[in-house]
C-alpha positions as CSV (number, residue, x, y, z in Angstrom):
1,X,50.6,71.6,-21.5
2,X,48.0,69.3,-20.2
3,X,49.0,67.1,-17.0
4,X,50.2,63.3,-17.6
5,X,48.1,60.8,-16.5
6,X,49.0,58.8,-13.9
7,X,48.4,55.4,-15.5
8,X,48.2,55.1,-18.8
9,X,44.9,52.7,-20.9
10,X,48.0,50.8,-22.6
11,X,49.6,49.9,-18.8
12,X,46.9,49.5,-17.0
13,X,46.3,45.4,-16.7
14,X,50.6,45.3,-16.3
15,X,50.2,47.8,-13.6
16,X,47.5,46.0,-11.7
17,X,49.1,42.3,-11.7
18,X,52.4,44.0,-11.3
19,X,50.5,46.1,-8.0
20,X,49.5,42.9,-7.2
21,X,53.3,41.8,-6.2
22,X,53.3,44.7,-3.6
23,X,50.4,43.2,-1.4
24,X,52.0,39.6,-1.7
25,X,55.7,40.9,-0.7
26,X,54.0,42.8,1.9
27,X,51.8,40.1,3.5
28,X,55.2,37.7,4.1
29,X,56.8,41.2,5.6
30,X,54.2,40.9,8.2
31,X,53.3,37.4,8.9
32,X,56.6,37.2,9.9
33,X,57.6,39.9,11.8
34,X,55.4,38.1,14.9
35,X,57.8,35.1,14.6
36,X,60.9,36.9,16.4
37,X,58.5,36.8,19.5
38,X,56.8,33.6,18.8
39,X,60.1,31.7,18.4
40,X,61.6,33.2,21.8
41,X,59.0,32.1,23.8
42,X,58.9,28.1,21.2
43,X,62.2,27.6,21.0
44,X,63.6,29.6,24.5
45,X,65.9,31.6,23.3
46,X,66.7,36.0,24.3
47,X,65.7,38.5,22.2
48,X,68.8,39.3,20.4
49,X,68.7,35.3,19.1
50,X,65.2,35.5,17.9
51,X,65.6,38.8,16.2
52,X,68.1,36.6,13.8
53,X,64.6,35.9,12.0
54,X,64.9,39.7,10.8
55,X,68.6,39.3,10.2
56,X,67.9,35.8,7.9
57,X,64.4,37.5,6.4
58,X,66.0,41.3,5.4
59,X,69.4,39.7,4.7
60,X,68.0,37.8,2.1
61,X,67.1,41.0,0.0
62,X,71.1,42.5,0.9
63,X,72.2,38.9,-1.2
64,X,70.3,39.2,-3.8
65,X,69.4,42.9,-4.8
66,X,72.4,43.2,-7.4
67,X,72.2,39.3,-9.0
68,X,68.5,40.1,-9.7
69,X,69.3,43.6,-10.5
70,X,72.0,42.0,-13.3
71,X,69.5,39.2,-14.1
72,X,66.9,42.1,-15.4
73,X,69.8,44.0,-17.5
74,X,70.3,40.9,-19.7
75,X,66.6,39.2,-19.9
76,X,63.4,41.5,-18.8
77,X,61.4,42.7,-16.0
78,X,58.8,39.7,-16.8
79,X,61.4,36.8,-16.4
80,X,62.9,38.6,-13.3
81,X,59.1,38.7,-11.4
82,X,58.8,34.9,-12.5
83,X,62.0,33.4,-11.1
84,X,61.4,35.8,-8.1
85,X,57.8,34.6,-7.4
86,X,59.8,31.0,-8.0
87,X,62.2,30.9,-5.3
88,X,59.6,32.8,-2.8
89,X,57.4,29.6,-3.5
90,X,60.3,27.3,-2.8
91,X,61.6,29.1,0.6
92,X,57.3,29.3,1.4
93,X,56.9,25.2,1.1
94,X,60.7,24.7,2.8
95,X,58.8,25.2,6.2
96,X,57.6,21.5,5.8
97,X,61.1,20.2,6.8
98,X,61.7,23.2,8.9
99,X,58.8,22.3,11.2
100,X,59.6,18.5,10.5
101,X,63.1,18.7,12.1
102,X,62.0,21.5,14.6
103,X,65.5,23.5,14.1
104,X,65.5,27.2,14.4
105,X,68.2,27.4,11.8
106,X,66.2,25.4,9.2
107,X,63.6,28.3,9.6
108,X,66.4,30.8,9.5
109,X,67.4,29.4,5.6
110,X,63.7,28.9,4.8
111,X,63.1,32.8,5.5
112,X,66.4,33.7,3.7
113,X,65.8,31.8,0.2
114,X,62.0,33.1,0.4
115,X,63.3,37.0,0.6
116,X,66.0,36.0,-2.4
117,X,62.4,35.8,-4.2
118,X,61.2,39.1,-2.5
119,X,64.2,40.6,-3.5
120,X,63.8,39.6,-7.5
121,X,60.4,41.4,-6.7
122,X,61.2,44.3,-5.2
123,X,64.0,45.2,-7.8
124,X,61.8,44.1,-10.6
125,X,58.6,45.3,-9.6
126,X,59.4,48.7,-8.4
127,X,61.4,50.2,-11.3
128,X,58.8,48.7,-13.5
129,X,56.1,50.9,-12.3
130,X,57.7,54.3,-12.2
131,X,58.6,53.1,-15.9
132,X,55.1,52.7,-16.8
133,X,54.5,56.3,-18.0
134,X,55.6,59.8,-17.9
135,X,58.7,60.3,-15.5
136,X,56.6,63.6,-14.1
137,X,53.8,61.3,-12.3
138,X,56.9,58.2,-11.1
139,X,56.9,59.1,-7.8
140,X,52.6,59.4,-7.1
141,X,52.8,56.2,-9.3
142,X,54.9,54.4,-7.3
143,X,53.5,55.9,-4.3
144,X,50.1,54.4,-5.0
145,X,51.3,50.8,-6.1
146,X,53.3,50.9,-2.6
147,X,50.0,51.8,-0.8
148,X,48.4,48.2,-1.9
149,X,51.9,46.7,0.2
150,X,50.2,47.7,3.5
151,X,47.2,45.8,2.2
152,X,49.0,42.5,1.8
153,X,50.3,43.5,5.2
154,X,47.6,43.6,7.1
155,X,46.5,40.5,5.8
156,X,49.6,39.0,7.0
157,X,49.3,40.6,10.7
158,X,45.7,39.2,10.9
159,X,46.8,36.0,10.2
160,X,49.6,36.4,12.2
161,X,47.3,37.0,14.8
162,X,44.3,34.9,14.5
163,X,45.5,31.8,12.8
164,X,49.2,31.4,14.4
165,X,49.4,33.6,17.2
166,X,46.1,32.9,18.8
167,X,46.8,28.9,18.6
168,X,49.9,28.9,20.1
169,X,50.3,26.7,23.4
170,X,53.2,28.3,24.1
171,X,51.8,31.3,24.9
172,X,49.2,30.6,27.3
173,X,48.8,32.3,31.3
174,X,47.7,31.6,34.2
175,X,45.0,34.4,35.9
176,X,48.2,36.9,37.3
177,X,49.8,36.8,33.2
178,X,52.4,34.8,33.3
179,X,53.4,32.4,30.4
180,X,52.4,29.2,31.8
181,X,55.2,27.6,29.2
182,X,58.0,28.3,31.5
183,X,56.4,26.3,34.4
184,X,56.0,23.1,32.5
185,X,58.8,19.5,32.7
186,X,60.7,19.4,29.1
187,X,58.6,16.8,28.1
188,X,55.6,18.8,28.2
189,X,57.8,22.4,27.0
190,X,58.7,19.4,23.6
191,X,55.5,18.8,22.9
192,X,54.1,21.7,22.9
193,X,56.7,22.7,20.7
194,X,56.2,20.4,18.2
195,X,52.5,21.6,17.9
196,X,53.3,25.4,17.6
197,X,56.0,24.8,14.8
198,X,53.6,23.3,13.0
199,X,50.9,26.3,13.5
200,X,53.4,28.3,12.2
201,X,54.5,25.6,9.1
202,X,50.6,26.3,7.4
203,X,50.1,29.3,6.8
204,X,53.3,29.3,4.9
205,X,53.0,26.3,2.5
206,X,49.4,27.9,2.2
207,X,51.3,30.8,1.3
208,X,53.6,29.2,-0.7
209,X,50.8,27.2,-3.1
210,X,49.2,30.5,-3.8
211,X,52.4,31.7,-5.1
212,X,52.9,29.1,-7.8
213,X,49.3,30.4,-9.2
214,X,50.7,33.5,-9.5
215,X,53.6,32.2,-11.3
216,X,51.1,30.7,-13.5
217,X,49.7,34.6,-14.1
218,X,52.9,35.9,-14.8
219,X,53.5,33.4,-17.3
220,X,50.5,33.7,-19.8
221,X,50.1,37.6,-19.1
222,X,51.6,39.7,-22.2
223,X,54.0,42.1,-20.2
224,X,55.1,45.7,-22.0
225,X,58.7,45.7,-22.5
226,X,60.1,49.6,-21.5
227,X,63.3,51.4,-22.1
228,X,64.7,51.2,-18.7
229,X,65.5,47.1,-19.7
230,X,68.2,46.0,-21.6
231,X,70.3,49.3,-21.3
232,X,73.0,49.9,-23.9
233,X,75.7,50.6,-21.3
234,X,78.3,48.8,-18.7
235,X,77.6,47.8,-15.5
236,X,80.9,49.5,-14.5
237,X,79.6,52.4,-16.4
238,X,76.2,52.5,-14.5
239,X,78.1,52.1,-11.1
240,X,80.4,54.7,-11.7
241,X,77.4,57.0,-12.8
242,X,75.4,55.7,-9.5
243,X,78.1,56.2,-7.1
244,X,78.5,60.0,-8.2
245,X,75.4,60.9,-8.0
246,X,75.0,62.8,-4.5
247,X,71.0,62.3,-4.3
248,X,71.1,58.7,-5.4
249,X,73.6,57.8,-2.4
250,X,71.9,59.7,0.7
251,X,68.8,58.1,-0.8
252,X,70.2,54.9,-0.5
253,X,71.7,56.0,3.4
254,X,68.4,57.3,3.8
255,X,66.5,54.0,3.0
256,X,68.5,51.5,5.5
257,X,67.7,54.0,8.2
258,X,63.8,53.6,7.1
259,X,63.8,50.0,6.5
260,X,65.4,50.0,10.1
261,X,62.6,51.9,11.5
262,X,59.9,50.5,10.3
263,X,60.8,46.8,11.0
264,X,62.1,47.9,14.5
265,X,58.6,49.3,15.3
266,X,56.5,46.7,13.7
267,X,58.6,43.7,15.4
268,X,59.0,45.2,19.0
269,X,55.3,46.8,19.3
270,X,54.5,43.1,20.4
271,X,57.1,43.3,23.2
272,X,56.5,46.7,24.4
273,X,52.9,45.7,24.9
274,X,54.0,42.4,26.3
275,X,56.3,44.2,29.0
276,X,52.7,46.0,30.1
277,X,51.5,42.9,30.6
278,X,49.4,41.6,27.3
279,X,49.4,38.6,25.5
280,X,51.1,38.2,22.2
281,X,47.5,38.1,20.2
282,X,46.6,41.0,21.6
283,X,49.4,43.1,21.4
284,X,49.2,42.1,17.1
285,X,45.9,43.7,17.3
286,X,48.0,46.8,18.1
287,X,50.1,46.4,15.4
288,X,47.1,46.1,13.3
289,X,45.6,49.2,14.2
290,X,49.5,50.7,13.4
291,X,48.7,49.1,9.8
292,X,45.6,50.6,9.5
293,X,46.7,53.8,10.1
294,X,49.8,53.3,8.3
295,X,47.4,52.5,5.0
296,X,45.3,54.9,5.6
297,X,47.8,57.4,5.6
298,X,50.0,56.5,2.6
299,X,46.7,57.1,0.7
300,X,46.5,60.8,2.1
301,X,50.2,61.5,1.2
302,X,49.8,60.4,-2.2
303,X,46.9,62.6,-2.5
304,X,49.0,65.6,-0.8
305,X,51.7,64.9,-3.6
306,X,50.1,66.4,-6.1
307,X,49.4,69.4,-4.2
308,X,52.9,69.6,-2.0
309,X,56.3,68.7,-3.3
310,X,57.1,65.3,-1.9
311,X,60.7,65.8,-0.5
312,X,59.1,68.5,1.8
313,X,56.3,66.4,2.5
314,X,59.2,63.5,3.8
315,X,61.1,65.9,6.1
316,X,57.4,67.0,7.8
317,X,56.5,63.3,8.2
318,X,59.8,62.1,9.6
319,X,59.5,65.1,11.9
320,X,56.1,63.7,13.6
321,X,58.4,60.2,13.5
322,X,60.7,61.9,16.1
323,X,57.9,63.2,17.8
324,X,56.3,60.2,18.6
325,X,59.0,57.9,19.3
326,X,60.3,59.8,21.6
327,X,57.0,59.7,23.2
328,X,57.1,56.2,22.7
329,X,60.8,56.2,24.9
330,X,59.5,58.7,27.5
331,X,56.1,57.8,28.1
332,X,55.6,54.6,30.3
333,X,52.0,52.8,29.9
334,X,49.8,52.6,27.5
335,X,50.4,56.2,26.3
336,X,53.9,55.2,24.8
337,X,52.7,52.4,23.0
338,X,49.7,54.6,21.9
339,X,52.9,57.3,20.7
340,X,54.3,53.7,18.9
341,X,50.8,52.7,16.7
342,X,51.0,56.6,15.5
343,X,54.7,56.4,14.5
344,X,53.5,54.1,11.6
345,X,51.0,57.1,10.4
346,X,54.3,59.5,9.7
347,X,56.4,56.4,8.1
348,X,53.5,55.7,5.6
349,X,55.0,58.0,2.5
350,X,58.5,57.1,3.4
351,X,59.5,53.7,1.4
352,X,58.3,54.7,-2.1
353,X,59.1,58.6,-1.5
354,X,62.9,58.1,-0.5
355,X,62.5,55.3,-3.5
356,X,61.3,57.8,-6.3
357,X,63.2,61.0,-5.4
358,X,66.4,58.6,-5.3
359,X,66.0,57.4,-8.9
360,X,64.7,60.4,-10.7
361,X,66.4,61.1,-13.8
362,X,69.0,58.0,-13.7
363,X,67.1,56.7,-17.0
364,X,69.1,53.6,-18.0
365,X,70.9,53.2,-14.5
366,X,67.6,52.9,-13.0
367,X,67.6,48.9,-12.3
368,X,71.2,49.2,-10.8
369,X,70.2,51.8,-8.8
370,X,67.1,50.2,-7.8
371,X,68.6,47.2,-6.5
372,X,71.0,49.4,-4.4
373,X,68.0,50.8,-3.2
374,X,66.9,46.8,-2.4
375,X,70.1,46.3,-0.9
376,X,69.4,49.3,1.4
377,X,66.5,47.0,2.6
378,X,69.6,45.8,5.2
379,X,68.7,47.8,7.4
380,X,65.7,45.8,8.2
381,X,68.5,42.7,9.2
382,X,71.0,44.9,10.9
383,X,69.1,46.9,13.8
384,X,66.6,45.2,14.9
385,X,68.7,42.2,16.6
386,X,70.8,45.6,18.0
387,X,67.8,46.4,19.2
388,X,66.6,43.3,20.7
389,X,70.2,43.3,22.7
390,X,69.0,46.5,24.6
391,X,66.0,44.6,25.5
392,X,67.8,42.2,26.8
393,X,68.7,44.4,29.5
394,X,65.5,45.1,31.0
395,X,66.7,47.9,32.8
396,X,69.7,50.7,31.7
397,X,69.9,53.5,34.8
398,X,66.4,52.4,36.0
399,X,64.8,53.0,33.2
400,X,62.9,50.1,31.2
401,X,65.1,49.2,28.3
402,X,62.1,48.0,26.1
403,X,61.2,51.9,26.2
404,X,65.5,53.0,25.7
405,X,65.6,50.7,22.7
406,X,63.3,52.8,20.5
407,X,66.4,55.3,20.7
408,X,67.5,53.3,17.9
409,X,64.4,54.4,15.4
410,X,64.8,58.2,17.0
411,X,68.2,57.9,15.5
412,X,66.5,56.8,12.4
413,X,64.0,59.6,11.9
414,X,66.8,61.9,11.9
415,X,68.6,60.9,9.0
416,X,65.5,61.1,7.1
417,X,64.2,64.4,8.0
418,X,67.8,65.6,7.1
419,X,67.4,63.9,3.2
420,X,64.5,65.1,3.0
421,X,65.5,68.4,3.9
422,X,68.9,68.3,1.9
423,X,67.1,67.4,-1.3
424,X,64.0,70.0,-0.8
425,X,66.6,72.8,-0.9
426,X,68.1,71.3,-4.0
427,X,65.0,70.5,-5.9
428,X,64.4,72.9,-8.7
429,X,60.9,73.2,-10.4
């Protein structure tokens, strides 16, 4: 029996516009994971307030998961990526007032209606794909549509760090590195303030135009219509079905503890360089050579999948996670934050791996059980303001508490190398 082909000649303009979705989702990720420490220092607020960004932002995606999962079911995977790519546009351009009225909370619902768009996307978009051909090549296919996310996210971080970080007021020093900010009268603190809201207000109506052309792509585009839409069955039916299946729920267990890690490292690399003593521009050049590496190596793993099974290869990878976060806790200096840019090497396969291994062979449950998989994207609102009240500590038993906060992602790393070890003894083939 010859091998299936990865992508198909009759899916191959649907899966390069639909690819297309994962560098846009992935650009927002990371343009505004920078924010939690931006607005800490704008607004003067603790950690634990300012993570609230990635509390409104990965909240969004818990709301909204099952509505869009349900909106799918009854119309189509094209209708769903439109009204998705609608309301990411309408949460984009709500910065205007946000910035306008300078409230924190105004940013707070901005970020939360833009990631009820991400989520539309995310449980359109990824079903889609492993839909678009032979169920033997879903996972590698998936895999390498997820490796163009860290693309759009790297274009996020350097705009992040050249366009908002970089022209922030807020975050100047004087010659011994302290934030100059904090010295000023409130007057001065105000209007300051007023100008770095409105460095941060740009780059998403920018943002926020570009995504009403894509709507305008979406629209015209002829989009294949596949068997995993419209299913014959009941959504009780499909939940019942879901909830039994053992692989399907430690996937989903599995995926809030990776969304949880990969958001707590990505945020908090730009504090734990900041508590060695450098600016908030260049510790998102850090973060940027975590993406790079992070790209680099989702590439390799979906290259290793067709050579190693790809639950083994998760439990190996989430193994080097433990390895290097705990270097990352341990280590104080620049070799933990060093240990912190490689973490983002070993969670490279994770997303789309945990993704495809969950859904295998739920055939017409697959766009309930990919926005339970959305839903799992929680994680991502949940830990990291936990994380960012350790922080707040600055010291537990002498030790630095920016380092004893990445307990949190060891704790993480865990429970995946456990699913992925649990489902490599059950895999049959």
């Amino acid at each position: 029996m010859s091998k299936p082909k990865l992508v198909e000649k009759k899916y191959l303009f649907p899966f390069i516009i639909v690819t297309s979705l994962f560098a846009l989702w992935g650009f927002a990720n990371d343009i505004t994971n920078p924010l939690v420490a931006a607005f800490r220092t704008i607004m003067e607020i603790p950690n634990a307030k300012a993570a609230m960004i990635q509390f409104a932002f990965y909240g969004g995606y818990a709301t909204m998961a099952i509505p869009a999962a349900l909106f799918v079911r009854r119309f189509s995977y094209k209708k769903g990526i439109i009204l998705g790519l609608a309301l990411y546009a309408t949460g984009a351009l709500l910065f205007i007032p946000a910035a306008q009225f300078e409230m924190f909370g105004f940013f707070l619902a901005s970020l939360y209606i833009l990631t009820f768009g991400l989520a539309f996307l995310e449980t359109t978009a990824n079903p889609y794909i492993l839909s678009m051909g032979d169920e033997r090549t879903s996972t590698r296919r998936l895999n390498l549509a997820q490796s163009f996310n860290p693309l759009g996210s790297i274009l996020g971080m350097f705009v992040a760090s050249n366009v908002i970080l970089a022209s922030l007021q807020s975050d100047l020093r004087d010659s011994s590195g302290n934030l100059i900010f904090e010295t000023l009268d409130f007057a001065e603190r105000a209007a300051i303030r007023t100008h770095d809201l409105a460095v941060i207000r740009d780059p998403y109506v920018a943002l926020g135009l570009f995504v009403i052309g894509m709507i305008v792509v979406f629209l015209v585009a002829k989009m294949p219509h596949t068997s995993d839409e419209n299913p014959g069955s009941s959504v009780r039916a499909s939940f019942k079905r879901l909830f039994k299946n053992a692989i399907y729920r430690q996937g989903v267990i599995a995926q809030v503890f990776y969304v949880g890690v990969q958001i707590m490292c990505w945020t908090f690399i730009i504090h734990y360089a900041e508590d060695l003593g450098l600016s908030k521009a260049t510790a998102q050049r850090y973060n940027m050579v975590a993406m790079a590496l992070f790209i680099s190596f989702r590439f390799i793993s979906t290259f290793l999948m067709r050579y190693f099974n790809s639950r083994k290869l998760l439990m190996v990878f989430a193994i080097g996670g433990i390895i290097s976060i705990s270097g990352t806790i341990l280590i104080q200096g620049m070799g933990g934050l060093y240990c912190l840019i490689a973490t983002s090497a070993f969670m490279s396969l994770m997303f789309p791996t945990i993704y495809g291994i969950s859904l295998e062979g739920i055939g017409e449950d697959t766009t309930l059980g990919a926005a339970g998989l959305v839903m799992a994207i929680v994680g991502g609102a949940l830990m990291p303001p936990l994380q960012g009240m350790i922080m707040d500590l600055e010291y537990v038993f002498g030790f630095p508490a920016v380092n004893l906060s990445f307990i949190l992602p060891l704790i993480c790393f865990i429970v995946i190398a456990r699913f992925g070890f649990v489902t490599s003894k059950e895999y049959k083939n």
